[in-house]
C-alpha positions as a printed Julia matrix, in Angstrom:
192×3 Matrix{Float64}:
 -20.45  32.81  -16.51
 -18.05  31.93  -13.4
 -15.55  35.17  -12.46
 -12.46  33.8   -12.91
 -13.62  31.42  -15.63
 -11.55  30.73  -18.8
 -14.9   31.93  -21.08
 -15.07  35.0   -18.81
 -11.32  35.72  -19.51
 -11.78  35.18  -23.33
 -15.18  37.77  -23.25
 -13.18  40.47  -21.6
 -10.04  40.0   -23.67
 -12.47  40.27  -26.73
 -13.74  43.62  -24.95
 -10.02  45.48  -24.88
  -9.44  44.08  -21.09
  -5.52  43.28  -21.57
  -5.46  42.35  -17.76
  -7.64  39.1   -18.9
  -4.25  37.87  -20.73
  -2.4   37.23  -17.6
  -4.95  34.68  -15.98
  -5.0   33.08  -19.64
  -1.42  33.31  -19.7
  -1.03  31.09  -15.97
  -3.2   28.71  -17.22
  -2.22  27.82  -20.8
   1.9   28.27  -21.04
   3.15  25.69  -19.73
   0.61  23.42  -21.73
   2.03  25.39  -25.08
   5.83  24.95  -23.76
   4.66  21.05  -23.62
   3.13  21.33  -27.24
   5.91  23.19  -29.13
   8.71  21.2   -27.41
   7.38  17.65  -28.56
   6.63  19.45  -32.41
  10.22  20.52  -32.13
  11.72  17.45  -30.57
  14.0   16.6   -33.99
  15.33  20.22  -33.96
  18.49  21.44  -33.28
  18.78  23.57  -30.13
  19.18  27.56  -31.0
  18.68  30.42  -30.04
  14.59  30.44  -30.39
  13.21  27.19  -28.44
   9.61  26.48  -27.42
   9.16  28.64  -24.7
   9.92  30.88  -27.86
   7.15  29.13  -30.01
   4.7   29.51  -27.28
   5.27  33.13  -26.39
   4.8   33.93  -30.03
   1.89  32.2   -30.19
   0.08  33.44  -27.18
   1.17  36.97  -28.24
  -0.25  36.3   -31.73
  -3.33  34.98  -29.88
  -4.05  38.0   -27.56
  -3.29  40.52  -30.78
  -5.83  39.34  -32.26
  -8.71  38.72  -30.13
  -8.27  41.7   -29.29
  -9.22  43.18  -32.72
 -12.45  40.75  -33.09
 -10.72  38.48  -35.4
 -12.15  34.84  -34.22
 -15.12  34.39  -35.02
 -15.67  30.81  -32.8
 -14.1   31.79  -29.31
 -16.65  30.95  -26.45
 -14.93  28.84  -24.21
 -12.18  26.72  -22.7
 -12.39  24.14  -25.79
 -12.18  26.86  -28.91
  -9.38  28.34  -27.19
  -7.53  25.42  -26.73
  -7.81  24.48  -30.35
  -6.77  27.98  -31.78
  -3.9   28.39  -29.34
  -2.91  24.39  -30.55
  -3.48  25.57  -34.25
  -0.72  28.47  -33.35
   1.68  27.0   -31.41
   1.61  24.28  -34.01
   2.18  26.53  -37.19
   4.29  28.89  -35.67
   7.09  25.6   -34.73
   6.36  24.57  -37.82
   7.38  28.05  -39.27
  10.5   27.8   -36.83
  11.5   24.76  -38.15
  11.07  25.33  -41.84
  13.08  29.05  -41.54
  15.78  26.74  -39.78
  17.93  27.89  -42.44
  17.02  31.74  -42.63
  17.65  31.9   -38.64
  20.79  30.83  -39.55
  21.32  34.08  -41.96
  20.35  36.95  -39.8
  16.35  36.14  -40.09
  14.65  36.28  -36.61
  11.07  34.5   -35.44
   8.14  36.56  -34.86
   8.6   38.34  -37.98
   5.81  41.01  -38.01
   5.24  40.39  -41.9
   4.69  36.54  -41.26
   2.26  37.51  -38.3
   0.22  39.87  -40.26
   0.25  37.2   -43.46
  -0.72  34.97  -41.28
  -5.3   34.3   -41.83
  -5.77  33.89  -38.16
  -9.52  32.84  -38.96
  -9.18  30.16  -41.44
  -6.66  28.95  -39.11
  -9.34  28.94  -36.07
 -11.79  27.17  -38.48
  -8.9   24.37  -38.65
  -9.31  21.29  -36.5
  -5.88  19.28  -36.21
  -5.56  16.56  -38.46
  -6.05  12.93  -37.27
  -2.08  12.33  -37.87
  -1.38  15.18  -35.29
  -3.81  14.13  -33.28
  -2.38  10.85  -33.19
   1.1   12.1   -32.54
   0.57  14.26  -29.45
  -1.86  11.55  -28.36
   1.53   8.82  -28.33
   3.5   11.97  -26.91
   1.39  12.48  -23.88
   1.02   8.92  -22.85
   4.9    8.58  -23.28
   5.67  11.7   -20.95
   2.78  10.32  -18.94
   3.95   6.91  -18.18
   7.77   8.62  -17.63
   5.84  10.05  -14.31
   5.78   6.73  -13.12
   3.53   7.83   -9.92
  -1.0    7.86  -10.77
  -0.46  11.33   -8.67
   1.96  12.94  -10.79
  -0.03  11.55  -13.73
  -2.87  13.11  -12.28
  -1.27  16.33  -11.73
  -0.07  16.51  -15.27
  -3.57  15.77  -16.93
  -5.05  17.88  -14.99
  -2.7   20.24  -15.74
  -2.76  19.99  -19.11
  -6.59  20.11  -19.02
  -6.74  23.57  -18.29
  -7.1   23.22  -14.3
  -5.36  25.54  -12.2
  -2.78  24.31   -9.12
  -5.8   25.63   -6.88
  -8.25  23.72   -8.39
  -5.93  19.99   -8.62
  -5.23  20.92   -4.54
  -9.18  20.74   -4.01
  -8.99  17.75   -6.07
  -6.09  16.37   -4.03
  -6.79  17.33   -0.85
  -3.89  19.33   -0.29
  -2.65  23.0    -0.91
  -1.89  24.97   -3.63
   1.8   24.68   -3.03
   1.87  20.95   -2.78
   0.71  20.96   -6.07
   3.63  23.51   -7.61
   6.77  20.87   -6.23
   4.53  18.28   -8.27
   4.55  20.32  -10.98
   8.65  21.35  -10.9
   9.23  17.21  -10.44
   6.86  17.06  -13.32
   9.02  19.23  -15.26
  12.35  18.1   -13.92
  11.17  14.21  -15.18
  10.34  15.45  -18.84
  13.49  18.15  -19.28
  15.79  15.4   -18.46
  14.05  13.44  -21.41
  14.74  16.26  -24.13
C-alpha cells in the first residue's frame, strides 16, 4: 500500500487517524460538489446548496468510518460508491424537506444522520437509471469544455487523480493544472 494512497487514507481513517480526512477531503469534494449540484439541478436556490450536500455527506462519511461501520471499504472504488450513495441520499433528503427548510427545519439534522443505516446503504450499488443520468450529465458538462485538455483535466479529475498527478500526465506543473481546473469550474457555474 502506496503512502499517500487513497486505500492508505481509508485504513488510517478506519484506525482513529482524523488527519487522513483532509487528503480524502482534497481529492473527493469537488467531485461531490459536481454530484449533488447535477441531483439538485431542478431545485430552487436556498440557503443549503451542494457544497452543503457534499459537506454533509463527507462529514457523515468520516463519522462513521471512524466507528467501524462499513464493512466493504478497501479502496479508491468502495469509497467512491459510498460517498456517491451519500451525497445522493442526502440531496435527495434536501430536496424532499424542501418544504420543512422552509419552516425553521435545518439539513444535517443529527436525528436523520443517526436514522440513517449507513451499511445497507454501502451494500447499495446505484441503480441503472442513476447511472444513466450522471452518465448523460458528465458527457454534457464534458462536451461544454469544448477543449480534449480540459476534458482531460476534468476526467481525470473526477477519477480521483490529484492536480499533481494530471501535471505528470500533462507534462506541466501542478499549478497549470489548478487555472484548468477554475476555467473548468467557471465553464460549468455559468451553466447552473
Amino acid at each position: 500500500m502506496a503512502q499517500g494512497s487513497v486505500t492508505c487514507w481509508i485504513t488510517q481513517l478506519r484506525a482513529g487517524d482524523r488527519a487522513a480526512a483532509d487528503p480524502l477531503w482534497q481529492r473527493y469534494f469537488e467531485r461531490l460538489v459536481a454530484l449533488a449540484r447535477a441531483r439538485l439541478l431542478q431545485a430552487p436556490r436556498r440557503a443549503a446548496d451542494e457544497e452543503d450536500v457534499a459537506l454533509s455527506a463527507f462529514h457523515s462519511f468520516c463519522r462513521a468510518a471512524e466507528r467501524g461501520r462499513f464493512a466493504k471499504l478497501d479502496d479508491r472504488e468502495d469509497l467512491w460508491r459510498l460517498l456517491v450513495a451519500l451525497t445522493t441520499r442526502k440531496a435527495a433528503h434536501l430536496l424532499r424537506d424542501g418544504t420543512r427548510l422552509k419552516r425553521g427545519g435545518m439539513m444535517g439534522d443529527r436525528a436523520a444522520d443517526d436514522a440513517l443505516d449507513l451499511d445497507s446503504l454501502a451494500a447499495q450499488e446505484p441503480g441503472p437509471e442513476f447511472l444513466a443520468e450522471m452518465a448523460e450529465e458528465c458527457r454534457r458538462l464534458l462536451d461544454l469544455l469544448g477543449d480534449e485538455m480540459l476534458r482531460s483535466v476534468a476526467t481525470w479529475k473526477m477519477e480521483g487523480y490529484t492536480n499533481e498527478e494530471i501535471a505528470i500526465k500533462l507534462n506541466c506543473v501542478p499549478r497549470t493544472i489548478e487555472r484548468k481546473l477554475r476555467l473548468i469550474r467557471d465553464i460549468w457555474e455559468g451553466e447552473s
